[in-house]
C-alpha positions as a Markdown table, in Angstrom:
| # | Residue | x | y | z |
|---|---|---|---|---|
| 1 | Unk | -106.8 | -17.6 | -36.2 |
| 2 | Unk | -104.8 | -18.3 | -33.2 |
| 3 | Unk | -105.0 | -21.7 | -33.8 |
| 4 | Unk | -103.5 | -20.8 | -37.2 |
| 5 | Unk | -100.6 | -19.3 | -36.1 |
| 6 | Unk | -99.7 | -21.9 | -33.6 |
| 7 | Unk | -99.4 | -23.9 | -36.1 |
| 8 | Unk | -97.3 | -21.7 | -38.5 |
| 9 | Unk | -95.0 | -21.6 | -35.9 |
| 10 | Unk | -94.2 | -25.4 | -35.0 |
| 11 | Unk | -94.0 | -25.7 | -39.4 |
| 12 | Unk | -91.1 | -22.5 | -39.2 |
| 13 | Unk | -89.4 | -24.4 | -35.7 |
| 14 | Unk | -89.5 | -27.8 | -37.5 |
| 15 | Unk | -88.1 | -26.6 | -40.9 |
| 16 | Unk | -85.3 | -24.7 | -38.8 |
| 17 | Unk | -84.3 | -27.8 | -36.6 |
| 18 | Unk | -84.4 | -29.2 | -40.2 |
| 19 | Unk | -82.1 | -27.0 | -41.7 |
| 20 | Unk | -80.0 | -27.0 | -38.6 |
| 21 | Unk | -79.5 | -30.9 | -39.1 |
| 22 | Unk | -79.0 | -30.8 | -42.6 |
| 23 | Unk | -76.5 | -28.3 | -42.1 |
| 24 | Unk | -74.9 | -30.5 | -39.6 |
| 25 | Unk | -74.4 | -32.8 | -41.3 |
| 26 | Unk | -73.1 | -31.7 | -44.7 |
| 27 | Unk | -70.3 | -29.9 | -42.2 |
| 28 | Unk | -69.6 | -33.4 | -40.8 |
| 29 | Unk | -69.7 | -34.6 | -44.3 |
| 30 | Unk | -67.3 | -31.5 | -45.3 |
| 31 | Unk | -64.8 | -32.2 | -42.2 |
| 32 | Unk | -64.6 | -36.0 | -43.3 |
| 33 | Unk | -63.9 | -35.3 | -46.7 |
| 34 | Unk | -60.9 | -32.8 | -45.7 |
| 35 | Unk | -59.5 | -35.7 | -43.1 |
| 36 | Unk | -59.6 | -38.2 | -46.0 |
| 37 | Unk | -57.6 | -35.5 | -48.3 |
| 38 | Unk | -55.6 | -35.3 | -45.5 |
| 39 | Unk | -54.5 | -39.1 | -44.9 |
| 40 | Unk | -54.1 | -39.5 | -48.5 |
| 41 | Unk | -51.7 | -36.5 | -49.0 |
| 42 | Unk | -49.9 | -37.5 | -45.8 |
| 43 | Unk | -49.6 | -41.5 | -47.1 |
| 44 | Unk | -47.9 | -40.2 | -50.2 |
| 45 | Unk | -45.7 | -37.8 | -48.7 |
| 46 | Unk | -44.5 | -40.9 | -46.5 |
| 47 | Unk | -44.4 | -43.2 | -49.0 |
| 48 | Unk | -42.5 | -40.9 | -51.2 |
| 49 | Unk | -39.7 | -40.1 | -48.7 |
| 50 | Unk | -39.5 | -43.4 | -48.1 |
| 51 | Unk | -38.6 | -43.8 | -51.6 |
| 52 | Unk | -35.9 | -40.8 | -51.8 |
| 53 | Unk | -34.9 | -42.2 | -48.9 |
| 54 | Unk | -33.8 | -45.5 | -50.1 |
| 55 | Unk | -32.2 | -44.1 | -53.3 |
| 56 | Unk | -30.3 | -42.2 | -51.3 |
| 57 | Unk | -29.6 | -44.9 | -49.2 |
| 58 | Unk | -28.4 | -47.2 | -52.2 |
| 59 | Unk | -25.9 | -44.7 | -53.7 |
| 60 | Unk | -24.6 | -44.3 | -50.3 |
| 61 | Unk | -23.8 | -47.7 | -50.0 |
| 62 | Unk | -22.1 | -47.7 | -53.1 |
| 63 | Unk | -20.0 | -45.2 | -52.9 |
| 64 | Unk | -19.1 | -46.8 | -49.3 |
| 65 | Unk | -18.4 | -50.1 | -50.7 |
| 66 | Unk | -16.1 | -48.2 | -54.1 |
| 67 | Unk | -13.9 | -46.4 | -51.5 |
| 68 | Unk | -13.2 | -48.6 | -49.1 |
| 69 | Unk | -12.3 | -51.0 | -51.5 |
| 70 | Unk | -10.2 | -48.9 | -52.6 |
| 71 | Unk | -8.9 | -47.8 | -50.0 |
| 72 | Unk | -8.2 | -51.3 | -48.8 |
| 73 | Unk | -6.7 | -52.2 | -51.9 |
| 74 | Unk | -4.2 | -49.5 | -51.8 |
| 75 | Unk | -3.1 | -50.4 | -48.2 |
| 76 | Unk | -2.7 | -54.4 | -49.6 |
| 77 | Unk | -0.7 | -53.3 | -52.1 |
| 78 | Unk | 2.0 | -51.7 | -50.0 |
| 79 | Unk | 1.7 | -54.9 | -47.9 |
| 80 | Unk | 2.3 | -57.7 | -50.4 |
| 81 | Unk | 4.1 | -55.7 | -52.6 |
| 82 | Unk | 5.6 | -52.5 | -52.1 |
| 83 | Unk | 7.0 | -53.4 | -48.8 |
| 84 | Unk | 8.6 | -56.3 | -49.6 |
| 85 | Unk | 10.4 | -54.9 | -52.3 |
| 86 | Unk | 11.6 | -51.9 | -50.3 |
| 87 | Unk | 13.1 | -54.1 | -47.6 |
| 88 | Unk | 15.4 | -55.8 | -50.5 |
| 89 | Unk | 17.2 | -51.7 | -50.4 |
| 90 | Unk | 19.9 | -50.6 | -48.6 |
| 91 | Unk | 19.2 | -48.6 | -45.1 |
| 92 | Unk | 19.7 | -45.5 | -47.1 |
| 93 | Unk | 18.0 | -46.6 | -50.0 |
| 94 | Unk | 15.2 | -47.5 | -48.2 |
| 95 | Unk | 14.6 | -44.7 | -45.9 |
| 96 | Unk | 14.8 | -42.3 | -48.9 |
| 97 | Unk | 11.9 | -44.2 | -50.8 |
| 98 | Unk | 10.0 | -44.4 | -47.6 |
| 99 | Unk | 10.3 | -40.7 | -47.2 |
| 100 | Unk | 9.3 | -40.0 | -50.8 |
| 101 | Unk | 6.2 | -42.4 | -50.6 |
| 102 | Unk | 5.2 | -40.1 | -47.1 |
| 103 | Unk | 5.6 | -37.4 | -49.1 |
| 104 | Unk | 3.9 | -38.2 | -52.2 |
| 105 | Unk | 0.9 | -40.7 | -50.9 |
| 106 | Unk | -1.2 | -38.2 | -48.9 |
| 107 | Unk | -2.4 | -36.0 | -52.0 |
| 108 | Unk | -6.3 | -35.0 | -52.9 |
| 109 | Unk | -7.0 | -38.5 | -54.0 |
| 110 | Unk | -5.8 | -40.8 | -51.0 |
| 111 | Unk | -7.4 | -37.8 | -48.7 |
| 112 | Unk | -11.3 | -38.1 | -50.8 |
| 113 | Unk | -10.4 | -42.1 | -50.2 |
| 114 | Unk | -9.5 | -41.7 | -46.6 |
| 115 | Unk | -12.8 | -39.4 | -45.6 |
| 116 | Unk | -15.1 | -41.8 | -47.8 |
| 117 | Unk | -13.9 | -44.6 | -45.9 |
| 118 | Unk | -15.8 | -43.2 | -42.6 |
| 119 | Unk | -17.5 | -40.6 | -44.1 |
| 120 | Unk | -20.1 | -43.1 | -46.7 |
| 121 | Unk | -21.1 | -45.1 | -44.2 |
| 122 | Unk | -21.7 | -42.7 | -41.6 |
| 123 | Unk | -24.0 | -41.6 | -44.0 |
| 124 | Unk | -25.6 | -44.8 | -44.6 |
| 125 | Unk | -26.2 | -44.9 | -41.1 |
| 126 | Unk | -28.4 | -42.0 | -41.1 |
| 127 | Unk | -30.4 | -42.4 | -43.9 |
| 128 | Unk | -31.9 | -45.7 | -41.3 |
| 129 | Unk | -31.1 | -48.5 | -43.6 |
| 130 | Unk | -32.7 | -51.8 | -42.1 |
| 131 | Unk | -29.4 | -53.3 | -42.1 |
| 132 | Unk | -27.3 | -50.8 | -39.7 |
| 133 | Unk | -26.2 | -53.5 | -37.5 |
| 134 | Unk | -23.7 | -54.5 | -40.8 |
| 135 | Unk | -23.1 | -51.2 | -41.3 |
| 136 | Unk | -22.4 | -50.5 | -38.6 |
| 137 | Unk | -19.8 | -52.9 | -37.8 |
| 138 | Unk | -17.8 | -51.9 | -41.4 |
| 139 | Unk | -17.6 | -48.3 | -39.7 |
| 140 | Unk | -16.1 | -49.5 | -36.6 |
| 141 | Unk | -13.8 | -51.7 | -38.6 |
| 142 | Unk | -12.6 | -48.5 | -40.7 |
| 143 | Unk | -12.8 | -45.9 | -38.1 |
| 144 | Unk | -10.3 | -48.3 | -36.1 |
| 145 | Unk | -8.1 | -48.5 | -39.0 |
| 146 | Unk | -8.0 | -45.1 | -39.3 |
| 147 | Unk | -6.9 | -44.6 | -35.5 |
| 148 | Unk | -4.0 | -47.0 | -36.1 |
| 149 | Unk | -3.2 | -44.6 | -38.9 |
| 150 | Unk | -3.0 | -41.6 | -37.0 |
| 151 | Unk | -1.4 | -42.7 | -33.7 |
| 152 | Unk | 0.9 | -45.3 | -35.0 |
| 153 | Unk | 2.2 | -45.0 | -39.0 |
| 154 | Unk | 1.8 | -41.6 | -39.1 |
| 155 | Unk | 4.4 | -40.4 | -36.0 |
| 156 | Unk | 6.7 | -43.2 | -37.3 |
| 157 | Unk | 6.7 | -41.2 | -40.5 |
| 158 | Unk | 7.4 | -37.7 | -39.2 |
| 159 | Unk | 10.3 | -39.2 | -37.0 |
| 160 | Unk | 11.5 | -40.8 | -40.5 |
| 161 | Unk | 11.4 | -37.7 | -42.3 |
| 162 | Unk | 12.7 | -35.5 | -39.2 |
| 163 | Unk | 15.9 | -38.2 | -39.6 |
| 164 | Unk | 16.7 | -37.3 | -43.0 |
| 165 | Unk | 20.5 | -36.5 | -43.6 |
| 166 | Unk | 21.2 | -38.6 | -40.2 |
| 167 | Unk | 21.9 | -42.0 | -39.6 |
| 168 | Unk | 19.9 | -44.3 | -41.9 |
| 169 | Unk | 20.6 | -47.3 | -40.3 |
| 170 | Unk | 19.5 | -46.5 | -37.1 |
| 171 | Unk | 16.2 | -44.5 | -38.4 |
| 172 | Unk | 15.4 | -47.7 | -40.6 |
| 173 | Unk | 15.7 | -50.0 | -37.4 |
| 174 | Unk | 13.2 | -47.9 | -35.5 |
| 175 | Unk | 11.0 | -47.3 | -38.3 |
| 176 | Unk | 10.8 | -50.3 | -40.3 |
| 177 | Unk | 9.2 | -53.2 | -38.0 |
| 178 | Unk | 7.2 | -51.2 | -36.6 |
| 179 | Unk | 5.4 | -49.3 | -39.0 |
| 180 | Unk | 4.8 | -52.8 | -40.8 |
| 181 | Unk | 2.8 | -54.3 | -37.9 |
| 182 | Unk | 0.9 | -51.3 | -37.5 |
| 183 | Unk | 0.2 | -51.5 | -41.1 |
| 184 | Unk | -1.0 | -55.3 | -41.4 |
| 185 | Unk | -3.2 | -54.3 | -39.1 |
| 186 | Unk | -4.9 | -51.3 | -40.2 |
| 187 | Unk | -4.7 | -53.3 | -44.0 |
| 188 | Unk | -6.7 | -56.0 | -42.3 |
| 189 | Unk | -9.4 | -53.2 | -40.4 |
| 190 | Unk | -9.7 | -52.0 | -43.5 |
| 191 | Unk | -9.9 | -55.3 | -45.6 |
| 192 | Unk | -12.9 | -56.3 | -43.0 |
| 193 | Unk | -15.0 | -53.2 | -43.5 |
| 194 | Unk | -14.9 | -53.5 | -47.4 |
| 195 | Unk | -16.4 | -57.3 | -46.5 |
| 196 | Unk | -19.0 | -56.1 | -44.4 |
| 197 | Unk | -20.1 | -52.7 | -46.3 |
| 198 | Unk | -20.0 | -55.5 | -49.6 |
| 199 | Unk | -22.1 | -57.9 | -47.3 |
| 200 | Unk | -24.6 | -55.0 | -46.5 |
| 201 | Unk | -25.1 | -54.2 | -49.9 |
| 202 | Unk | -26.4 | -57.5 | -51.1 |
């Protein structure tokens, strides 16, 4: 009878271990299957801001390359055309279209164009577009345009405008040259970032 027993015992000790392993394992199984789920999920997820990513990456560049053209197409047209027809006037001729141009160029278009110039590829930048170095370089271009703009044309403007009723002659003579070399240059800054952005977008 004893002998019996013993043996009922090691049967129940064996099934347990049994049951213990079995159980093991399908919680192994059960954790392997949930990291699986994981790494997929977690691949998609990637791969689909990846995608969003470069969407957003491509309209950004587009609307970088449309307003910096722009932009530089505006500043070339005073350049090779505007400006040469303007010193043809009379001083006071001049400095009164001058002052009217200040007046009525800086409106809600040429301000979306001048904040897209920087502002687009900034944005580029961050969205980690494998060809920053270009992008890069088009921002510098622009931004540096833009400083010539504010330190240089636009005091010589204000000090225009402020000699309105004075003498024309002299306000034209310190105006005039000038404000032209500070504008060939920001034209070409800005005609070299509409090459690069272009070149990035390629």
């Amino acid at each position: 009878m004893t002998e019996l027993t013993t043996a009922i015992d090691q049967a129940d000790r064996i099934k347990g271990r049994g049951d213990r392993s079995a159980g093991a394992e399908e919680g192994e199984l059960g954790r392997g299957r949930r990291r699986a789920r994981t790494n997929v999920r977690n691949r998609l997820c990637g791969r689909a801001r990846r995608t969003i990513m470069s969407a957003m990456s491509s309209v950004l560049m587009m609307a970088a390359v449309l307003t910096t053209g722009l932009y530089a197409g505006l500043l070339l047209t005073f350049l090779i055309a505007v400006m040469p027809g303007l010193a043809a006037l009379p001083d006071e001729h001049f400095a009164a279209a001058m002052r009217r141009f200040n007046e009525s160029v800086p409106g809600p278009v040429f301000l979306v164009l001048f904040a897209g110039v920087a502002g687009f590829p900034a944005a580029v930048l961050a969205t980690g577009t494998p060809r920053w170095p270009v992008v890069l370089a088009g921002l510098l271009c622009a931004v540096a345009g833009h400083l010539v703009t504010v330190v240089g044309n636009i005091p010589l403007n204000k000090a225009l405008a402020e000699a309105e009723g004075g003498d024309d002659t002299a306000a034209r003579a310190a105006f005039e040259s000038r404000w032209n070399t500070l504008h060939q240059a920001r034209t070409a800054f800005s005609l070299a970032a509409f090459t690069l952005l272009t070149l990035a977008a390629l």
